[in-house]
C-alpha positions in Angstrom: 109.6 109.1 198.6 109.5 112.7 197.7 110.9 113.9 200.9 114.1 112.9 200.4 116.5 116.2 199.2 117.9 115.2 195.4 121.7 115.1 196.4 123.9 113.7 193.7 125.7 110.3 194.2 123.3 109.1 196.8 123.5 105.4 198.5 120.1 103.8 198.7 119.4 100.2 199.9 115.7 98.9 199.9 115.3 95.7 202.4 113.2 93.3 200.4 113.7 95.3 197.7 113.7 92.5 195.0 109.6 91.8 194.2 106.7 93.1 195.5 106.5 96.6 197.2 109.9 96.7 198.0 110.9 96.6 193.9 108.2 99.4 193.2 109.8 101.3 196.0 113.2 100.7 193.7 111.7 101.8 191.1 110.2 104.9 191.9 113.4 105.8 193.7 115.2 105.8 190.2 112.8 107.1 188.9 113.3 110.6 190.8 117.0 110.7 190.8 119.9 112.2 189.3 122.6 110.5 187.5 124.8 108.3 189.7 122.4 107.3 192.5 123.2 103.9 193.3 120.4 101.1 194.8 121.5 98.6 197.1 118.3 95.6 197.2 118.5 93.3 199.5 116.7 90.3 199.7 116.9 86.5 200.7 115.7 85.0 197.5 119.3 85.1 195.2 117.3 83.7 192.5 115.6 86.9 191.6 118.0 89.1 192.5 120.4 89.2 189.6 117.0 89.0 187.0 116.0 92.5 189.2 119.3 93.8 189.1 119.6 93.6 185.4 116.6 94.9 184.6 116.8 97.7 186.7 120.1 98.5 184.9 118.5 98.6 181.6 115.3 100.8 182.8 117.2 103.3 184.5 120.9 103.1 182.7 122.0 106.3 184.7 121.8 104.7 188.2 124.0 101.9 189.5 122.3 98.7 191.3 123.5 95.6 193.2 121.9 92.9 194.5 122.8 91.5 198.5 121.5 88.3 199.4 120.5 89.2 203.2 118.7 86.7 206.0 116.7 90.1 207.3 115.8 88.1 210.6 119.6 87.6 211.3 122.0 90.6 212.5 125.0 89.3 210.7 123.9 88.6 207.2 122.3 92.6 207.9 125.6 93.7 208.7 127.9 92.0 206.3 125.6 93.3 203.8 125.6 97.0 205.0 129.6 96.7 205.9 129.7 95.5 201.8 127.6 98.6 200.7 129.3 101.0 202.8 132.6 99.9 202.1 132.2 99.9 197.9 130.1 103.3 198.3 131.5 105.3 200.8 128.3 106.1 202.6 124.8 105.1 202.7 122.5 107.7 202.8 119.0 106.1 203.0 117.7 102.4 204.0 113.7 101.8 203.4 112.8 98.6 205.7 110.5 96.7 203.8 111.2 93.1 203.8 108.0 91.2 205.2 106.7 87.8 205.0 104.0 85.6 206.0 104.7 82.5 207.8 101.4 79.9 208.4 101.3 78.7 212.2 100.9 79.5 215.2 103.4 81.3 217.4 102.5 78.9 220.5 100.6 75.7 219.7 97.9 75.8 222.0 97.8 72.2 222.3 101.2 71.9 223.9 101.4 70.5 227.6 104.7 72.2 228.0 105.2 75.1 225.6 108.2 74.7 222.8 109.9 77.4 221.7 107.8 80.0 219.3 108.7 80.4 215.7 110.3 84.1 216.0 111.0 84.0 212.0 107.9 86.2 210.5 109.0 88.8 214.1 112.3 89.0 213.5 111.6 89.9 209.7 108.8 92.0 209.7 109.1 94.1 212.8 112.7 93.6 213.9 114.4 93.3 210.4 
């Protein structure tokens, strides 16, 4: 996090940015900046993201936040969130892809006489997204 060059009015957005690694990563992104950097988190789960939002706002009150509720594993929720940022910011400056999750299953049943298609979710979030 220390590598990137203190610039004022920066656009960041932290992927999965609303609990677990990806909120520290908010965190300690504010924590380092100068007045005006805004944090863009998104995140599929709009039930913490407000809570996050607002609490961010009141531990760092010189930095702007807002929450984006984003399906990482699809392209247009990704876009229609970036297209949202970019559009009330003017630029976006640095994204840190964290969202990951853990999805219990197998990606091809091994019982199958005729294999089904593979549940691509956990994929499409964690190494695509």
């Amino acid at each position: 996090l220390g590598l990137i060059q203190h610039q004022k009015h920066q656009s960041l957005t932290v992927k999965g940015g609303a609990s677990g690694i990806g909120l520290g990563i908010s965190r300690a992104l504010d924590s380092q900046r100068e007045p005006k950097t805004h944090v863009a988190i998104f995140d599929i789960n709009a039930t913490t993201g407000a809570p996050v939002v607002a609490n961010l706002q009141k531990e760092f009150p010189y930095a702007s936040f807002s929450f984006h509720q984003v399906d990482i594993s699809l392209w247009k929720s990704i876009s229609a969130a970036f297209s949202q940022v970019f559009s009330q910011h003017g630029r976006i400056d640095h994204v840190f892809a964290n969202a990951g999750i853990t999805e219990i299953g197998w990606l091809i049943d091994k019982e199958e006489q005729i294999p089904s298609e593979p549940e691509l979710k956990t994929l499409n979030v964690n190494l695509v997204g």
